[in-house]
C-alpha positions as CSV (number, residue, x, y, z in Angstrom):
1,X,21.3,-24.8,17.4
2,X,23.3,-26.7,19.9
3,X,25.2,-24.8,22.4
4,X,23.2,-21.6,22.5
5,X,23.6,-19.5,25.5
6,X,20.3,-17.8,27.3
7,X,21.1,-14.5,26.0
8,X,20.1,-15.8,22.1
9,X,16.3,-16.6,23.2
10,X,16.0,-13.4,23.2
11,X,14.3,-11.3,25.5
12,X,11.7,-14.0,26.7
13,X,14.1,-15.6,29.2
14,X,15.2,-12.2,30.9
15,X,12.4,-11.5,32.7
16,X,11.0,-12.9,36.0
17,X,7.6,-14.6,35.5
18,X,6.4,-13.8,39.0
19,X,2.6,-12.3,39.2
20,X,3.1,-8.3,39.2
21,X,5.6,-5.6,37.6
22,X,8.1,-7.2,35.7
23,X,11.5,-6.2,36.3
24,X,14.4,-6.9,34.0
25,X,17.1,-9.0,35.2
26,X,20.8,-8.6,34.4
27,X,21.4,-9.2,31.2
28,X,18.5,-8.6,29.9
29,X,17.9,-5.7,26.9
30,X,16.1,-3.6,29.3
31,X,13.9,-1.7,26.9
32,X,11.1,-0.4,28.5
33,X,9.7,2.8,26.3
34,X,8.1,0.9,23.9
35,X,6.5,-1.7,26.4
36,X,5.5,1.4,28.5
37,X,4.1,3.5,25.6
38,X,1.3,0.7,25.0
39,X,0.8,0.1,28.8
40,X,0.3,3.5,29.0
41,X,-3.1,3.0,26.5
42,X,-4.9,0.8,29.7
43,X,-5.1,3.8,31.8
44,X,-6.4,6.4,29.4
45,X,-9.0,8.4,28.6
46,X,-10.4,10.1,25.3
47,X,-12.5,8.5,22.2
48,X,-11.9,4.6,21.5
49,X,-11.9,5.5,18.0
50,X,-8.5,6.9,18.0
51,X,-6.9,3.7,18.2
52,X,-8.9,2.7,14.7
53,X,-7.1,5.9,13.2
54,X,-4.0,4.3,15.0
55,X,-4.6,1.0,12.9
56,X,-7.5,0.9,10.0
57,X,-7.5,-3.0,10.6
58,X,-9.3,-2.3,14.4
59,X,-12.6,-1.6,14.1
60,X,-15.3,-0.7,17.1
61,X,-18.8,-1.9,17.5
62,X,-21.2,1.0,17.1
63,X,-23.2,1.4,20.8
64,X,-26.8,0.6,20.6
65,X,-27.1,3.6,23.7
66,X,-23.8,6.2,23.2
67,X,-24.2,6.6,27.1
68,X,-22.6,2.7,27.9
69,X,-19.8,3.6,25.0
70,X,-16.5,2.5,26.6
71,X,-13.3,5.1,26.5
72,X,-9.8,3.9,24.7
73,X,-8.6,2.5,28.3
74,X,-11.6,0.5,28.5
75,X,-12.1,-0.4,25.0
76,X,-8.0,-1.3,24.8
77,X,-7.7,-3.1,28.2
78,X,-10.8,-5.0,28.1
79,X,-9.8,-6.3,24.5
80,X,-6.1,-7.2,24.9
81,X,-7.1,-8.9,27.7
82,X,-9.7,-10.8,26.2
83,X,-7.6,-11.6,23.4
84,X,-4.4,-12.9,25.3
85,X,-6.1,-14.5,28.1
86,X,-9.9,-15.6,27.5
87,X,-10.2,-19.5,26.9
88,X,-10.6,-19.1,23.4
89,X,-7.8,-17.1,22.8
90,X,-5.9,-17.8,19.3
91,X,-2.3,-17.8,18.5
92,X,-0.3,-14.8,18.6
93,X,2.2,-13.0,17.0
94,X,5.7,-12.3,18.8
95,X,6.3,-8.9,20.2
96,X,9.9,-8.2,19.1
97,X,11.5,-5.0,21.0
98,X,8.8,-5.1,24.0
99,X,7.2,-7.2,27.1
100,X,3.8,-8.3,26.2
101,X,3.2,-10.0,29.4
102,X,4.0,-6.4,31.3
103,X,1.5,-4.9,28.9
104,X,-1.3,-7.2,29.6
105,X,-0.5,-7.2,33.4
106,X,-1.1,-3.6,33.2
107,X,-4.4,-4.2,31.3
108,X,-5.2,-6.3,34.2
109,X,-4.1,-3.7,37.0
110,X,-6.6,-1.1,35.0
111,X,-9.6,-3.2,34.7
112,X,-9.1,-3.8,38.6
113,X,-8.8,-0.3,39.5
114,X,-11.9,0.6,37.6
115,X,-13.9,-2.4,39.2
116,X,-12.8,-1.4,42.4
117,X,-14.4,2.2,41.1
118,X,-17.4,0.6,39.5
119,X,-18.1,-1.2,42.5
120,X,-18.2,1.7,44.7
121,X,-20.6,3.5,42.0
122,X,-22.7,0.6,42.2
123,X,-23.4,1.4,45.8
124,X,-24.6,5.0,44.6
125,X,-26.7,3.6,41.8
126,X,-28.2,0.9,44.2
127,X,-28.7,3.8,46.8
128,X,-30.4,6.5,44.8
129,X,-31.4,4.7,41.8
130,X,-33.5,1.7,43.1
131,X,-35.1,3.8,45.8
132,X,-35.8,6.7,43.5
133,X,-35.2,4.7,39.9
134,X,-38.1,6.9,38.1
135,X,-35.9,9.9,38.4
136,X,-32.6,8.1,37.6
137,X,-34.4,7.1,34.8
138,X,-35.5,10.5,33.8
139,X,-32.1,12.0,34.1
140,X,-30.6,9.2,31.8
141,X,-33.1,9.9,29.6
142,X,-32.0,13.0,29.4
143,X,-28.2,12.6,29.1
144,X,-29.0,9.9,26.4
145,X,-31.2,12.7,24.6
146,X,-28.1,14.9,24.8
147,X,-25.6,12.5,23.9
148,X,-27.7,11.2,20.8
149,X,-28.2,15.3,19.5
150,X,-24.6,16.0,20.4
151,X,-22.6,13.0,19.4
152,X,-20.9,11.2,22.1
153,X,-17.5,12.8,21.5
154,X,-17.2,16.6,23.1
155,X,-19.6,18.3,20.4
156,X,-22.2,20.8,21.1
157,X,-26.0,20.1,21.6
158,X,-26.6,22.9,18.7
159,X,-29.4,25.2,18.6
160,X,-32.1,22.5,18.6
161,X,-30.5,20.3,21.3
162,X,-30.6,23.2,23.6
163,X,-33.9,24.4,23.0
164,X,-35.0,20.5,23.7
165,X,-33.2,20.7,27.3
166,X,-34.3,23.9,28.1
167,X,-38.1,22.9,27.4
168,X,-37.8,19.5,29.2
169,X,-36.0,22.0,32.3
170,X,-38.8,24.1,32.0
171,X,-41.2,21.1,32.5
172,X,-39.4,19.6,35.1
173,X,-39.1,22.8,37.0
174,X,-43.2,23.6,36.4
175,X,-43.9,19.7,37.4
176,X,-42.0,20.3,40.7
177,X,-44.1,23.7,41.8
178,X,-47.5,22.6,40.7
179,X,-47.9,18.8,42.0
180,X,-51.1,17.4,41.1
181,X,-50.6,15.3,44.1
182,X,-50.1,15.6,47.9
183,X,-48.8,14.2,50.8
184,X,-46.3,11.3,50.9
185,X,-46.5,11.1,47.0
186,X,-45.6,14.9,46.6
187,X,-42.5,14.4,48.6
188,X,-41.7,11.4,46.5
189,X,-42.0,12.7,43.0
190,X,-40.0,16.0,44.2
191,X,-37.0,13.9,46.1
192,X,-37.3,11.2,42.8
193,X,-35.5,14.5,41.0
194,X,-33.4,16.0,43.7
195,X,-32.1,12.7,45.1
196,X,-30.3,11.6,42.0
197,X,-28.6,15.1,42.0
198,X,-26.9,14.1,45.4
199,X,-25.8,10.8,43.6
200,X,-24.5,12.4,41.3
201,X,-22.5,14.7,43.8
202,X,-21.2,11.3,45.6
203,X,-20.4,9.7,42.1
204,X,-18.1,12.7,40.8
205,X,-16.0,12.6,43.8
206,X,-15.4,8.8,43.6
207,X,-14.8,9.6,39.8
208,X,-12.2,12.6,40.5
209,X,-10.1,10.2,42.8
210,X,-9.9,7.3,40.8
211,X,-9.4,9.7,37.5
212,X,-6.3,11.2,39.4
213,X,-4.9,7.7,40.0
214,X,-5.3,6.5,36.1
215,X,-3.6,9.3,35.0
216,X,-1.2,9.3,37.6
217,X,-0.1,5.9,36.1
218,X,-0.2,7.1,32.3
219,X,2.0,10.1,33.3
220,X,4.5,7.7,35.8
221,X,4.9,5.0,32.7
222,X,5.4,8.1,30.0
223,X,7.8,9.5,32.3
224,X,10.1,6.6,33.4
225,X,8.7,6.3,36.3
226,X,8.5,2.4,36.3
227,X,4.9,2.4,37.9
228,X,4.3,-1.3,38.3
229,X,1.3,-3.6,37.8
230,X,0.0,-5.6,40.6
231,X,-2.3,-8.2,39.7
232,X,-3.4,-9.8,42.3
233,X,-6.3,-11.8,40.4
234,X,-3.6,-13.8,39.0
235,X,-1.7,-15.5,42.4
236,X,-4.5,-18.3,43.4
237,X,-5.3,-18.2,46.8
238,X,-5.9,-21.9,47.6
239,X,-6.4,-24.8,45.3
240,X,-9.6,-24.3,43.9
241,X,-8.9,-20.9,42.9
242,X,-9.9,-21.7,38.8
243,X,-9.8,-18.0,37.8
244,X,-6.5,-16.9,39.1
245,X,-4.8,-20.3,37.7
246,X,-6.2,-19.5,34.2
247,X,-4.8,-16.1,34.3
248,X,-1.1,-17.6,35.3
249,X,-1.6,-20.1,32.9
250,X,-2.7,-18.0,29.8
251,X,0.7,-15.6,30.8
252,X,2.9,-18.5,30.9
253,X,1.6,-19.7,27.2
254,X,1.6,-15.6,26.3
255,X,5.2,-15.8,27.2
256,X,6.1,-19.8,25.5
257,X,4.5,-17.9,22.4
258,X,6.9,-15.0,22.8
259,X,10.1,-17.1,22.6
260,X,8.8,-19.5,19.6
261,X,11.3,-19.7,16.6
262,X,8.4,-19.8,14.3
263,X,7.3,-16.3,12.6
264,X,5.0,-16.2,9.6
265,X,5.1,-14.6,6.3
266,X,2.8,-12.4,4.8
267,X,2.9,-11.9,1.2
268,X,3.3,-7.9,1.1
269,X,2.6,-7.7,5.0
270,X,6.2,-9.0,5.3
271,X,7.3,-11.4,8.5
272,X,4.5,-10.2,10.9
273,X,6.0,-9.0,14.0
274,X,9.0,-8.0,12.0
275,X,8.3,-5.6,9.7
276,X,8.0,-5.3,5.6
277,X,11.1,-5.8,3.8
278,X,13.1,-3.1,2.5
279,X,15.8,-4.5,1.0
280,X,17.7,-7.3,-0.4
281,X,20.8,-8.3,-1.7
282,X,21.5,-12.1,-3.2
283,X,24.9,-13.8,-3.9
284,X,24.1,-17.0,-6.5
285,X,27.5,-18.5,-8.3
286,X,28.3,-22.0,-9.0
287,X,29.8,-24.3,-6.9
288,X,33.1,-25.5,-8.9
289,X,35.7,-27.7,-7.3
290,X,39.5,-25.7,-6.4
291,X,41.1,-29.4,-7.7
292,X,40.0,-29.8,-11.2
293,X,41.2,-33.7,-10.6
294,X,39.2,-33.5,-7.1
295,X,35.4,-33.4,-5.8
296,X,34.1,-30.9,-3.1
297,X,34.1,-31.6,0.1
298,X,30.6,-32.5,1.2
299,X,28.8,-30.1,2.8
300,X,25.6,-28.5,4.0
301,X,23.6,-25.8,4.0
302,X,23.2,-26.1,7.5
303,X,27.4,-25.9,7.7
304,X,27.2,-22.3,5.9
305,X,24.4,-21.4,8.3
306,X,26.3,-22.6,11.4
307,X,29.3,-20.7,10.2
308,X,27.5,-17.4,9.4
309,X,26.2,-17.5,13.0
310,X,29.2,-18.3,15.0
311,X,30.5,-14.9,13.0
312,X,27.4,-12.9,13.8
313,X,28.4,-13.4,17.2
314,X,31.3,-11.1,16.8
315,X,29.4,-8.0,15.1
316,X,29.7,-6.2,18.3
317,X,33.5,-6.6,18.1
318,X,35.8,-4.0,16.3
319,X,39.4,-2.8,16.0
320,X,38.4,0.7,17.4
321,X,36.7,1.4,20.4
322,X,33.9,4.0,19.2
323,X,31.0,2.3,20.5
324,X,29.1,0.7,17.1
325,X,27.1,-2.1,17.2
326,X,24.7,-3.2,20.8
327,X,24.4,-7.2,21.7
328,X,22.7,-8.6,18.5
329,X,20.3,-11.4,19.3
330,X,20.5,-14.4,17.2
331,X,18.3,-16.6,16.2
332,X,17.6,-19.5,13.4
333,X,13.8,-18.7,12.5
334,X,11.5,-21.2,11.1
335,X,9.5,-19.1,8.2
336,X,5.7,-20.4,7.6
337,X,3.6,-18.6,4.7
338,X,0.1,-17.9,5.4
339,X,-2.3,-15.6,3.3
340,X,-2.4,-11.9,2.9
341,X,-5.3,-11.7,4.4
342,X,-5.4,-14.5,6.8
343,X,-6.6,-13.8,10.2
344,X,-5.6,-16.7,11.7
345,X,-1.9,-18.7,12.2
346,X,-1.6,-21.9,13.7
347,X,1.0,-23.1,16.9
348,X,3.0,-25.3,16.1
349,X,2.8,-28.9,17.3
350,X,4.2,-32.5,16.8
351,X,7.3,-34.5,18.1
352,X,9.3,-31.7,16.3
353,X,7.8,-29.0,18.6
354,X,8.9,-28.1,22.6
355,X,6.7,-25.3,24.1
356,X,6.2,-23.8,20.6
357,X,9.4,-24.0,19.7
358,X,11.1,-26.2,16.6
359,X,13.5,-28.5,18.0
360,X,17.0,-28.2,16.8
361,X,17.2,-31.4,14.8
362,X,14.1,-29.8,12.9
363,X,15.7,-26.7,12.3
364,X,18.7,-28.4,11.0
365,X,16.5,-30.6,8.8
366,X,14.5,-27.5,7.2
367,X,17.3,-25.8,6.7
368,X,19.3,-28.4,4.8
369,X,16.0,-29.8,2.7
370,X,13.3,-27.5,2.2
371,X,14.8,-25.1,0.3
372,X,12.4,-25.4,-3.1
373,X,8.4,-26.3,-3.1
374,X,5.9,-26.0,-0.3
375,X,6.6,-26.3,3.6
376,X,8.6,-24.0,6.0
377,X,11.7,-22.0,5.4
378,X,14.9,-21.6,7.6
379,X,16.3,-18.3,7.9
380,X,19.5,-17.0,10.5
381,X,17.9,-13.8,11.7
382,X,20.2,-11.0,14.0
383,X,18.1,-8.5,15.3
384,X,18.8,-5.3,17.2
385,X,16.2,-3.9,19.8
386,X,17.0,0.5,19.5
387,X,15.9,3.5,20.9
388,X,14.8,1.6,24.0
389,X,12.6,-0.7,22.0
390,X,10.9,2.1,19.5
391,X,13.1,0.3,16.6
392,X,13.5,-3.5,15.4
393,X,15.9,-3.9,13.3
394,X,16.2,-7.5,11.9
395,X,18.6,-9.2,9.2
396,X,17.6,-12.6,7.6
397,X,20.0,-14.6,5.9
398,X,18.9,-17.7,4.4
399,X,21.6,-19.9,2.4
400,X,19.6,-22.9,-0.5
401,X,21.8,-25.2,-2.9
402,X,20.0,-25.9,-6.2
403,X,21.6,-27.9,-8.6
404,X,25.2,-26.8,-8.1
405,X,24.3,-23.2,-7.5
406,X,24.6,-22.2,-4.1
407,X,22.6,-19.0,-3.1
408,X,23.0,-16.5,0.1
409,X,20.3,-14.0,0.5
410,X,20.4,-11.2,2.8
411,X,17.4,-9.3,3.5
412,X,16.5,-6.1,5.9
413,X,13.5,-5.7,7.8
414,X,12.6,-2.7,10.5
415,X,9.8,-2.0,13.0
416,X,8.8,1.3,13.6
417,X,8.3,2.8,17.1
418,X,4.5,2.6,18.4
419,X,2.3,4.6,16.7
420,X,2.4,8.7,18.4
421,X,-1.4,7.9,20.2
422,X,0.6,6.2,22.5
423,X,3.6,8.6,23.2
424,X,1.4,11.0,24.5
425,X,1.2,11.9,28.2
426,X,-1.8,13.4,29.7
427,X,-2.9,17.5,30.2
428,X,-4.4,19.5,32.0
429,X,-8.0,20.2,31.2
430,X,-8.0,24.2,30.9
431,X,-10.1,26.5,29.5
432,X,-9.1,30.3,28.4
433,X,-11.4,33.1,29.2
434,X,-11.7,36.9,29.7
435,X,-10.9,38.2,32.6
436,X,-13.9,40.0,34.3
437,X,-11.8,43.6,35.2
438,X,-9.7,43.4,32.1
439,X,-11.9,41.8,30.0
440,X,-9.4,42.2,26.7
441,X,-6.9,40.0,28.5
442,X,-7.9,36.1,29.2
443,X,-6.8,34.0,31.6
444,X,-6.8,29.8,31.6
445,X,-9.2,28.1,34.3
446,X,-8.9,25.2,35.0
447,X,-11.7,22.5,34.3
448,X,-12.9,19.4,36.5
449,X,-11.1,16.4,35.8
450,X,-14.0,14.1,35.1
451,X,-17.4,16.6,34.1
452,X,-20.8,16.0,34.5
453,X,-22.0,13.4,31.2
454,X,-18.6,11.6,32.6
455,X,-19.9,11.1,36.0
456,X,-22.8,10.2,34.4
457,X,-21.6,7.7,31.8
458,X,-19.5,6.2,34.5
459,X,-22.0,5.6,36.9
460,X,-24.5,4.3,34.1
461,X,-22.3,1.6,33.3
462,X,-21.2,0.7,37.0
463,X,-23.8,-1.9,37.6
464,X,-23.5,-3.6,34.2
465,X,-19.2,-4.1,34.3
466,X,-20.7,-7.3,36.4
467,X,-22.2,-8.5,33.2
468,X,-19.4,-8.1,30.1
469,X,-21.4,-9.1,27.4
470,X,-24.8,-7.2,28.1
471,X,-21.9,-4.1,28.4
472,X,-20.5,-4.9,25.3
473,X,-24.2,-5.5,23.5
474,X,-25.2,-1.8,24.8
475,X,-21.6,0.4,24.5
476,X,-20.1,-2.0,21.6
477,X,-16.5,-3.2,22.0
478,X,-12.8,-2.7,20.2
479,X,-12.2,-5.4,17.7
480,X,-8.5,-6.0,17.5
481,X,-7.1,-6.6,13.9
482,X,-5.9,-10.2,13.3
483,X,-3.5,-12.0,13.2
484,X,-2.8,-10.0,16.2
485,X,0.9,-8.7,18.1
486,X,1.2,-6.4,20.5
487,X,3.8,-4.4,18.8
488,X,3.5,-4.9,15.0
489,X,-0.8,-4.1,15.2
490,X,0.2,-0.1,16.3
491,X,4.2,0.0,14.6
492,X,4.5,3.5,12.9
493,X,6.6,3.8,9.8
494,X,10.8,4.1,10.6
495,X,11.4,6.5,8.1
496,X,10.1,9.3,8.9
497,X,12.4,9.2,11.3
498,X,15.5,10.2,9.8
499,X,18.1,8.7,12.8
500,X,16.2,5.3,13.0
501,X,16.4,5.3,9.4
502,X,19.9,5.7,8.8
503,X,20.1,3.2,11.7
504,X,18.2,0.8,9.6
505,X,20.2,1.2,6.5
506,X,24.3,1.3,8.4
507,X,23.2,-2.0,9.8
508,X,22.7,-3.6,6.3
509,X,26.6,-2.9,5.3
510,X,28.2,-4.4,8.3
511,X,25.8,-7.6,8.6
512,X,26.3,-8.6,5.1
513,X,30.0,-8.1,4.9
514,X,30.3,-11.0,8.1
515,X,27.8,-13.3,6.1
516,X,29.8,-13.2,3.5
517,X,33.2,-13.5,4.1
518,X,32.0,-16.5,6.2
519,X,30.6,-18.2,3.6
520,X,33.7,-17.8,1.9
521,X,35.5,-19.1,4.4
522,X,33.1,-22.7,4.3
523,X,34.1,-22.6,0.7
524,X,37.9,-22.6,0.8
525,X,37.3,-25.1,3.9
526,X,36.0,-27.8,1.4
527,X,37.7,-26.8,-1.5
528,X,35.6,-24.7,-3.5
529,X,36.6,-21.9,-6.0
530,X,35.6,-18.9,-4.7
531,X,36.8,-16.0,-6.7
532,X,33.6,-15.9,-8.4
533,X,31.8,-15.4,-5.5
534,X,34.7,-12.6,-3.8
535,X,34.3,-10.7,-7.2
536,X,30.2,-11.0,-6.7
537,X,30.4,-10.4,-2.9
538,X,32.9,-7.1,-3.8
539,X,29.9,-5.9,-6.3
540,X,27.1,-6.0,-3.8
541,X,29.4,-4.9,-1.3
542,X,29.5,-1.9,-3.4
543,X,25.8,-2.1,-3.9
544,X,24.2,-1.8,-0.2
545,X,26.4,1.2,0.5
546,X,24.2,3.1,-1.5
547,X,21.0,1.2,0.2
548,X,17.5,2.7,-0.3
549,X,14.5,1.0,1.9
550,X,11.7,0.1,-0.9
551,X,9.1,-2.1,-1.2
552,X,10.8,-5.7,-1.7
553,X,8.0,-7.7,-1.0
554,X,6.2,-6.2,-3.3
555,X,7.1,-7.3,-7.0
556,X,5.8,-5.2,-9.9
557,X,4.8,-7.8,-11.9
């Protein structure tokens, strides 16, 4: 591990950690569609339960009232920021091919903007709902009513929801004409169930502007239009500014977690944050000595590994100048199993450990001893970041000595780009109808941007975005699946992708061509035979040129 250069941590020491957008700094991979495409889910609207069809392993709390239900913005922002920066936050898994910290500062820069909205519909509710709170009440009533005999997801009252409305219309409108009472008690019941009306009016404008400015930010980050985050929650102001220094804190750990060498295995779930395997290619022959009247040189495992990286280096090299391989980054990975269906991974701690990373002298010493039994693996991993972070390609080499047979596995692993829920921008509410002259042509319309049960919902749960958990007791909340990552919890398949696939599978070729010919190399170095292993490196050479991804980690068996 000694002498590595800044550019093989990865992408977590190419970004300024200053509070606000991040920008990447020279040098750095600089891709930004991936990171944006989940950004872009804190400032959108539409059904929270999208992103469970995005991910079966997320699950939403039913709403005890559908009117306090949270949209997929405020379900998504509210939880990742929960989960990466609350006080009781678990490990988490590493992000490979995006920023996490950009995504959760644009989680933060959401929740803001609706608080600063919420706060101004607050003032409306305060206005015309404590001085005229039977007839607020009355009107949520009825919404609710709606809501419940509708659904609360754009579906039609039906024929006995609309007869219900009509009647309590009727009722309301009869009630109004024919006061039993009179005087200042008239004009209070009648204004109870105009005033909210004009509330309402007050509310949808404040709504409209702040819709305009969530969207404005979906469509900016969809469209490369590097909209930034500011988060000003997170610079404290003076010393005893606890909230904001918990905020800066919890991103600097986000961001220690982000460059940790550690990864975790998952039985069939593969390396989280890397993908499932899909292939695998193994070169096992016995060591025998070149000098029958000689031993072998002593050596290491951690010699072959050292070798096999110094050659990775020079992937991006080749005698022709047609562009091929981008800056790999490489890395020796420290491989802990956990359960299938664990929900839970632990940091990594101890006099081996340096802001959740294994030391070097640990690396080398897993690497050269625990290669049989429980305990950690080590494995070289070079991965390449693609289609501007939408595909993570990752080779892992590991190299064990048994006996006097010395083994060299190669094995492939992708990431898929973000699931599609994310890659979409937002459009236009329309709506097509007959024209009034020529009423067998139609014509589009276009629609408010926020309607009336939005206004309604909205200002309904102003007042109680003070209180989080009350919220979340009445609406419910998104339940993010475990262990979590940014980028692996909503990773689509790579293969139905037919370029990111054969991306995938040309890398394989290349990668395991360099790992073995420097293992060779080690051999003849300390006098090792190594025609056995040329004439077993020639055959799998042979092999992963006809490379189909599969299901290695899962054994039929």
């Amino acid at each position: 591990m000694a002498g590595f250069d800044d550019g093989e941590r990865g992408s977590a020491t190419g970004y300024d950690f200053a509070p606000g957008a991040e920008v990447p700094l020279s040098g750095a991979a600089g891709q930004t569609a991936a990171t944006h495409a989940l950004a872009s889910a804190a400032y959108r609207d539409g059904a929270v339960t999208d992103l469970v069809k995005a991910n079966e392993e997320a699950s939403v709390k039913p709403p005890k009232l559908s009117l306090f239900e949270p949209n997929l913005g405020e379900a998504f922002a509210r939880a990742v920021q929960t989960r990466l920066l609350g006080g009781a936050r678990k490990p988490v898994i590493q992000s490979f091919g995006i920023e996490p910290q950009a995504v959760v500062e644009h989680c933060l820069a959401a929740n803001r903007i609706r608080r600063e909205r919420d706060t101004r519909l607050t003032v409306v509710m305060v206005v015309f709902g404590l001085l005229f709170l039977p007839g607020v009440l009355l009107w949520l009533l009825a919404f609710q009513l709606r809501r419940s005999l509708a659904g609360a997801q754009d579906r039609r009252v039906g024929a006995f929801g609309a007869a219900a409305l009509v009647a309590l219309g009727i009722l309301a409108v009869v009630f109004l004409v024919r006061l039993p009472l009179s005087g200042f008690w008239a004009l209070y019941l009648r204004a109870m169930l105009v005033a909210p009306v004009v509330g309402w009016l007050w509310a949808k404008q404040i709504c409209e502007r702040y819709a305009k400015d969530l969207r404005g930010r979906w469509e900016g980050l969809l469209s490369g239009g590097g909209v930034g985050a500011r988060i000003p929650e997170a610079v404290p102001q003076n010393p005893g500014d606890a909230g904001a220094e918990r905020i800066r804190q919890n991103l600097q750990k986000l961001r220690a977690e982000q460059a940790s060498n550690l990864v975790y295995y998952a039985g069939p779930k593969g390396i989280l944050g890397m993908g499932t395997r899909w292939g695998s290619w193994q070169l096992a022959e016995e060591l025998v000595p070149a000098d029958p009247e000689a031993d072998i040189n002593p050596f290491r495992c951690w010699d072959v590994a050292r070798a096999i990286h110094d050659q990775l280096r020079m992937l991006e090299r080749g005698p022709l100048h047609t562009g091929g391989f981008t800056p790999p980054s490489i890395e020796h990975w420290i491989v802990s199993p956990i359960g299938e269906g664990a929900t839970e991974v632990a940091r990594p701690e101890g006099q081996d450990v340096e802001g959740y990373r294994f030391k070097d002298f640990e690396v080398q010493r897993v690497c050269n001893e625990q290669q049989f039994g429980s305990g950690n693996r080590h494995y070289l991993g070079v991965q390449f970041v693609l289609w501007d972070g939408q595909l993570v390609i990752t080779m892992l080499i590991t190299v064990t000595l048994l006996h006097h047979t010395l083994r060299i596995e190669v094995t492939g692993h992708a990431l898929g780009p973000v699931h599609p829920l994310f890659t979409t921008k937002p459009k236009a509410k329309t709506k097509e109808v007959s024209k009034s002259v020529r009423f067998w042509e139609t014509k589009e319309v276009s629609l408010p941007l926020v309607e009336a049960k939005e206004v309604v919902r909205l200002a309904a749960r102003a007042p109680l975005t003070w209180f989080p958990p009350v919220l979340d007791f009445l609406g419910g909340k998104l339940t993010l699946p475990e262990p979590f990552g940014l980028r692996h919890a909503w990773a689509d398949k790579p293969w139905r992708h037919r370029f990111m696939a054969d991306d995938a599978l040309r890398a394989a070729t290349p990668v395991l061509r360099v790992v073995h010919a420097a293992a060779l190399r080690v051999l003849e170095e300390n006098g090792c035979v190594t025609k056995e292993f040329g004439t077993r490196s020639k055959t799998l050479s042979d092999l992963v040129q006809g490379a189909q991804p599969g299901k290695a980690d899962v054994y039929d068996a």
